[in-house]
C-alpha positions in Angstrom: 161.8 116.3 70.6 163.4 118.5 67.9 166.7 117.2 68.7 165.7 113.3 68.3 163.8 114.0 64.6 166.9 115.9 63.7 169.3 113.1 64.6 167.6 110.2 62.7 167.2 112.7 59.9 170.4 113.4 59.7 171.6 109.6 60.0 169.0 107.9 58.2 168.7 110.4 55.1 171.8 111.8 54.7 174.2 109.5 56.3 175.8 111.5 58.5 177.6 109.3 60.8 177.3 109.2 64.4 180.4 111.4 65.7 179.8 114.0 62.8 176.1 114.3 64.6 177.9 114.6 67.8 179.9 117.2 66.7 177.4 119.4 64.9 174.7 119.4 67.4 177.1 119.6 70.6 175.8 115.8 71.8 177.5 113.8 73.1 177.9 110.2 71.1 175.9 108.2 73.2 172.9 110.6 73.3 173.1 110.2 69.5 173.3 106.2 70.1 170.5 106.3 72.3 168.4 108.7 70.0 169.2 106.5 66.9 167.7 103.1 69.1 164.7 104.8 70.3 161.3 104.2 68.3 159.1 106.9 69.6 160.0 110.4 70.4 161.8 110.6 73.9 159.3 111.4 76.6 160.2 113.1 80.2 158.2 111.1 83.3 158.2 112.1 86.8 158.7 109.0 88.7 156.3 108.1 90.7 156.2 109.2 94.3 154.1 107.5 97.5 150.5 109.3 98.4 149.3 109.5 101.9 146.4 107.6 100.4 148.5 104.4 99.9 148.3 103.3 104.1 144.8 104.0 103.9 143.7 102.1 101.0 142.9 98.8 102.4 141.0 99.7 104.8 139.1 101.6 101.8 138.9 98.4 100.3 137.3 97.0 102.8 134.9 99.3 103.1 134.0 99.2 99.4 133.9 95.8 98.8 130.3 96.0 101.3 129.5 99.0 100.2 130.8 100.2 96.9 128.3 103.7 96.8 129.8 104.6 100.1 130.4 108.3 100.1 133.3 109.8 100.8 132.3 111.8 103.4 131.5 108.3 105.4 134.6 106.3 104.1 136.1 109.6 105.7 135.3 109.3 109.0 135.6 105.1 109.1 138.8 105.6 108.5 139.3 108.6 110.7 140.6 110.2 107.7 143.0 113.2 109.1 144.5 114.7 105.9 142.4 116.6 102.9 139.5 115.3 101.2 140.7 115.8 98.0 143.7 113.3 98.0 141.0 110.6 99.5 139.2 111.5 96.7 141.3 111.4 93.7 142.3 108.0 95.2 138.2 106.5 95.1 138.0 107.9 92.1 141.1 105.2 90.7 139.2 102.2 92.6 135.8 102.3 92.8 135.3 101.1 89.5 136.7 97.8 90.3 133.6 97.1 92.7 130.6 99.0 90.9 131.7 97.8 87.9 131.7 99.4 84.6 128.0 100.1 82.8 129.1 101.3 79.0 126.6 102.9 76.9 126.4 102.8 73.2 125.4 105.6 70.7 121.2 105.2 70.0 120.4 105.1 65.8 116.9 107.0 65.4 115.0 105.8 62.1 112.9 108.7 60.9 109.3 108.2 62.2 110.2 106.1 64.8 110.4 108.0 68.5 109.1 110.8 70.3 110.0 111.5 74.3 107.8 113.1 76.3 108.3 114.4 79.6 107.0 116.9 82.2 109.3 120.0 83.1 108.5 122.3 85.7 109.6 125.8 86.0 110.3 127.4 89.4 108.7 130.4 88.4 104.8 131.0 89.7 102.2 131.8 86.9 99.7 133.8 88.2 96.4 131.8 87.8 93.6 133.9 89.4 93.0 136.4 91.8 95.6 136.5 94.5 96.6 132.8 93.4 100.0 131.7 91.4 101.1 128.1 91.0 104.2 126.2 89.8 102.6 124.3 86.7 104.1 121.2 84.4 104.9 122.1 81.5 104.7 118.9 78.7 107.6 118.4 76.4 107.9 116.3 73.2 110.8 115.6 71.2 111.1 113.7 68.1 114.1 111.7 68.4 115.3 111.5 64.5 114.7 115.3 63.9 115.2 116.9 67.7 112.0 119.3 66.7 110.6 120.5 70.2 107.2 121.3 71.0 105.9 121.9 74.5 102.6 123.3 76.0 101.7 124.5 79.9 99.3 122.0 81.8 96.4 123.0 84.6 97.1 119.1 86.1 98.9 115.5 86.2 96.3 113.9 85.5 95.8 111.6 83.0 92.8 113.6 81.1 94.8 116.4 80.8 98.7 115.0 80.1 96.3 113.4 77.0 95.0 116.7 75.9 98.2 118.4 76.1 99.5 115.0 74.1 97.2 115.4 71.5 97.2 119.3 70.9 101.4 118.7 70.1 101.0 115.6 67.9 97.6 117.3 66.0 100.7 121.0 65.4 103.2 118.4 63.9 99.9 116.8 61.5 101.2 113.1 62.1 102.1 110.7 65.2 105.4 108.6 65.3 105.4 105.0 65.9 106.2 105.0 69.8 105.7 107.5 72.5 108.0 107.2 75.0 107.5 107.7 79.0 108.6 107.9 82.2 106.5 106.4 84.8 104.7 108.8 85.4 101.7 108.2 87.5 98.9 109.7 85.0 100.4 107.5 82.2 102.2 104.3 83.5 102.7 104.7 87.3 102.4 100.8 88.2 104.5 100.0 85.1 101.8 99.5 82.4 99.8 102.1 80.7 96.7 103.1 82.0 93.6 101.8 80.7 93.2 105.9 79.4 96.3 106.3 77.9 96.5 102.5 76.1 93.4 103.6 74.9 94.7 107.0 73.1 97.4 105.6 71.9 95.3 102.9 70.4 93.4 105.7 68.4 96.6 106.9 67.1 97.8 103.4 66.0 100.5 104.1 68.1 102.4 102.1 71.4 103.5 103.8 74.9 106.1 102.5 75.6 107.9 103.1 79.5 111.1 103.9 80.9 112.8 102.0 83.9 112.7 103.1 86.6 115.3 105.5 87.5 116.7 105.6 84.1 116.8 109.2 82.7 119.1 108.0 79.9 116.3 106.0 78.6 114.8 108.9 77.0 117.6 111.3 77.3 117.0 113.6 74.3 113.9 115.4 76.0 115.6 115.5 79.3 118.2 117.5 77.5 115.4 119.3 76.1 114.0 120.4 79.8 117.7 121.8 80.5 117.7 123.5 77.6 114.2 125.4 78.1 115.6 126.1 82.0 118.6 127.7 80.6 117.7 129.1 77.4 114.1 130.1 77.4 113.1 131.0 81.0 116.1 133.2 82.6 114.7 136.7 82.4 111.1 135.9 81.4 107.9 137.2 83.3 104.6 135.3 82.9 101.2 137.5 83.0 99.0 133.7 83.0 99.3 130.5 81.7 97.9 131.3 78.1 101.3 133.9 77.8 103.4 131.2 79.2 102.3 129.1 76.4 102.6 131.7 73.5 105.7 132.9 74.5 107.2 129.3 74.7 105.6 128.8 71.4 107.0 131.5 69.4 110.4 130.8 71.2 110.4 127.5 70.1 109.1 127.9 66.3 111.7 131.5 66.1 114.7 129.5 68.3 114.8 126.1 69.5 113.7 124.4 66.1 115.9 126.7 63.8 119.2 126.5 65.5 121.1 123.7 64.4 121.9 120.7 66.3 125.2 119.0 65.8 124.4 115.7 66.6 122.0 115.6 62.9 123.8 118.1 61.1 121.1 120.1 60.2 118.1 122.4 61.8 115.4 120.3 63.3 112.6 122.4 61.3 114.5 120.9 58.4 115.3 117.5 59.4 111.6 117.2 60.4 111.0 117.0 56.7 112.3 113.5 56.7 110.9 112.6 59.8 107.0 113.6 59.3 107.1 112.0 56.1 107.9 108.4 57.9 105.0 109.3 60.5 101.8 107.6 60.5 99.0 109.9 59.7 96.5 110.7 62.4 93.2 109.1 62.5 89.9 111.2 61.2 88.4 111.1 64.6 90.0 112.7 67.7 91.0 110.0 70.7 89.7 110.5 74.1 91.2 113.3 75.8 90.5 115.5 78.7 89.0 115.0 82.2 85.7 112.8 82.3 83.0 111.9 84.9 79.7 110.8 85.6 77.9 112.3 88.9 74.3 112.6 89.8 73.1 116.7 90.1 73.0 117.2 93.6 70.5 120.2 95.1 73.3 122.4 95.4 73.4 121.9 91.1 77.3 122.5 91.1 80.2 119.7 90.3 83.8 119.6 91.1 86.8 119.3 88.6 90.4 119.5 90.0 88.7 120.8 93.5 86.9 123.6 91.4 83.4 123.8 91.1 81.1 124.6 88.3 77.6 125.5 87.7 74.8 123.3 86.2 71.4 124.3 84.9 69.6 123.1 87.8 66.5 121.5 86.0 68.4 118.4 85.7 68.9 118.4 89.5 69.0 114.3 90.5 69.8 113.7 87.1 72.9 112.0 86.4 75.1 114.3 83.8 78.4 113.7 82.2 81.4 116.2 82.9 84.0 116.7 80.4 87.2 119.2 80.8 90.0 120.1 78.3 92.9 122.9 79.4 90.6 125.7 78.4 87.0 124.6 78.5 84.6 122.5 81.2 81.5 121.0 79.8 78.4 119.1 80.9 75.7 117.0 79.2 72.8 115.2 80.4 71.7 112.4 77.8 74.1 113.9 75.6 72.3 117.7 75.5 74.5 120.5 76.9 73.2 121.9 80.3 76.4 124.1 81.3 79.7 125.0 79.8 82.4 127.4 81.0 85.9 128.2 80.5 87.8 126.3 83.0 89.8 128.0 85.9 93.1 126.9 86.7 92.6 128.6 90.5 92.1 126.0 93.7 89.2 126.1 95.6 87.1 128.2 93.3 83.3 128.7 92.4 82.5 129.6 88.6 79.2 130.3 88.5 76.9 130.9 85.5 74.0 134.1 86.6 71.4 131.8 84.4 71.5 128.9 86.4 71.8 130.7 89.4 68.3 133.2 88.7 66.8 129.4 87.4 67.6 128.1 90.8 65.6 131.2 92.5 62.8 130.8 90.4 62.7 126.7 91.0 63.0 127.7 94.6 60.7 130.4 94.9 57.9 127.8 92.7 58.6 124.9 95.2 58.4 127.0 98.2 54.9 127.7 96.4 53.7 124.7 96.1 54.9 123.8 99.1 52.2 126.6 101.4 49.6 125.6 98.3 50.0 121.7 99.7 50.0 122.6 103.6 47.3 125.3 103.3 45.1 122.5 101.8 46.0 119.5 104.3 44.1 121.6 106.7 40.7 122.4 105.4 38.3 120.1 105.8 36.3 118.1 103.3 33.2 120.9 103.4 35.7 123.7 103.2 36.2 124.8 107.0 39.2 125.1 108.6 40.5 122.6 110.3 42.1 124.1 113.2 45.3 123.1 114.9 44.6 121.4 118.6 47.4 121.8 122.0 47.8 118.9 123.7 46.5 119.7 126.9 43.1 119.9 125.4 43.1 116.4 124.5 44.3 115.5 127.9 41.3 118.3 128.9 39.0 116.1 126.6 39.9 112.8 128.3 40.0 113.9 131.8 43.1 112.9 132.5 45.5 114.8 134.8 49.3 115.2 133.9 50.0 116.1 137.6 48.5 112.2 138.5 51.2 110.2 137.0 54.2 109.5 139.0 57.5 108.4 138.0 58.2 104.6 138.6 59.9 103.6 141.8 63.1 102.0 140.3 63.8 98.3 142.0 66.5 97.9 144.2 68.7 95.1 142.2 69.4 92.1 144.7 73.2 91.5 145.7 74.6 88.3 146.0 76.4 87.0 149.1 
């Protein structure tokens, strides 16, 4: 290389003429020749020698133009493959792409205001919920797409009540709501491929439109996926979880102290910062909250309890037949009857438990021990006659005594032989 800019230096700037160059640099005059013809620094290239891949390929070929997302693995034993998997390999790797075909992407432009991604991560590590109980939880992520800023909050369910509530507690932090809310099908938001009646509904409050990802198309809302990896390697290596409400206070503070402050290359700039720019776009959020949380109507059965995500919950038992309205958020379960509370508690995030409230249950002895009352009251009156005597209970062998009729005279039918035919 040195040798090559030297000679055309030499020639073309000084005029040092082609045996003088020869002579100088110990070359000999054809190298100089060849040097002086040549365009483009001289380049060394191995030439090319046969792989044990080349007899092989056509049956590859074959193989691929059927099957182009044939594994190597099977191509390998087709072919009865005998050599290493690495030079098959390097070879599918030159010409697959000539049957799947090539799928370019191009670089997404966010407009401030625009987009936000949400998705559900879940940790591997168990919170501890209740006594003796610990459970892998989702964990819902939002990303704005013009500014990266990150928000994410621990969920007791998948449902649709409660991906809403954990929705609306993010958006309500940030103070305004972007134009689009990007999903993935999942089944609490858009599992046949059109929002649910719920979710259209909040986002209708919000003036805002759901809007959901093919399926199996992470790329479609790539920046929060990114986001999940970045919470599984970042945040949680190291970390120990005493309940959910830590989880979420320690993801929070990690968030606001680390995620939002570093700065992300792809805006130039800090996402706490850039948010600036991006809230100011946003479309301001509505003066009455959308419908959010877990909601059901059930008639108070006798056992005055109802069930919300297989736990179940005390109600005052008055209203016992009644039918009363349940409503649950992450952190509270409430129930009204003709819109009066009759029971609230703070809602567990155990399976399978009871949460009972000592009122209701001492309410339920006293209604029990009053119709248990009134029930003797009732019976002891059925059976005293009009004048006031007792009316006293009679066997049944004194009626049949009263009739004169004998038990022991009555025989059991004689059963009639059925006729056969001959």
């Amino acid at each position: 290389m040195e040798d090559w800019a030297e000679i055309r230096r030499l020639h073309r700037a000084e005029g040092v003429s082609i045996s003088e160059i020869a002579r100088r640099m110990g070359l000999a005059r054809n190298t100089v020749k060849a040097a002086l013809r040549s365009e483009r620094p001289p380049t060394y290239r191995r030439p090319a020698r046969g792989s044990l891949a080349d007899t092989a390929e056509p049956a590859v070929r074959a193989l691929l133009t059927e099957h182009p997302r044939m594994p190597a693995t099977v191509i390998a034993e087709r072919i009865e493959w005998p050599h290493s998997m690495t030079t098959l390999k390097d070879r599918l790797r030159q010409i697959r792409p000539e049957y799947l075909g090539v799928d370019p992407v191009d670089r997404t432009v966010y407009a401030p205001g625009e987009i936000t991604q949400c998705d559900l991560w879940f940790p591997e590590v168990k919170i501890p919920v209740g006594p003796g109980q610990a459970r892998v939880l989702p964990v819902l992520v939002m990303a704005q797409a013009y500014s990266r800023y990150l928000s994410a909050t621990m969920l007791p369910s998948r449902q649709t009540g409660d991906l809403l509530s954990g929705m609306w507690q993010l958006i309500a932090q940030v103070g305004r709501v972007t134009k689009v809310l990007v999903w993935d099908r999942e089944a609490g938001i858009g599992g046949t491929g059109r929002p649910t009646a719920a979710a259209a509904a909040f986002a209708g409050t919000l003036a805002a439109r759901i809007v959901l990802a093919p399926r199996h198309d992470p790329e479609f809302k790539g920046i929060v996926e990114r986001g999940n990896g970045y919470l599984e390697t970042s945040f949680l290596p190291g970390r120990t979880f005493a309940s959910p409400a830590d989880f979420n206070v320690q993801i929070g503070d990690w968030l606001a102290r680390r995620a939002n402050q570093r700065t992300v290359r792809a805006i130039h700039g800090r996402p706490v910062e850039v948010l600036k720019t991006d809230y100011a776009a946003m479309t301001p959020l509505p003066p009455m909250d959308p419908p959010v949380g877990l909601c059901s109507r059930t008639r108070l059965a006798r056992d005055y309890y109802v069930r919300v995500d297989a736990n179940d919950y005390s109600v005052d038992p008055h209203y016992i037949g009644r039918f009363v309205d349940v409503t649950a958020s992450a952190t509270t379960v409430t129930v009204f009857c003709d819109g009066q509370v009759v029971a609230r508690h703070s809602r567990s995030w155990t399976k399978h438990d009871v949460v009972r409230d000592p009122a209701h249950v001492a309410a339920a002895a006293v209604l029990r021990r009053e119709h248990q009352h009134r029930r003797n009251t009732v019976r002891a009156q059925q059976r005293q006659h009009t004048d006031g005597h007792s009316v006293v209970l009679r066997a049944l062998p004194d009626y049949d005594a009263l009739f004169g009729i004998d038990p022991n005279d009555f025989t059991a039918p004689t059963p009639t032989p059925k006729a056969t035919s001959s």
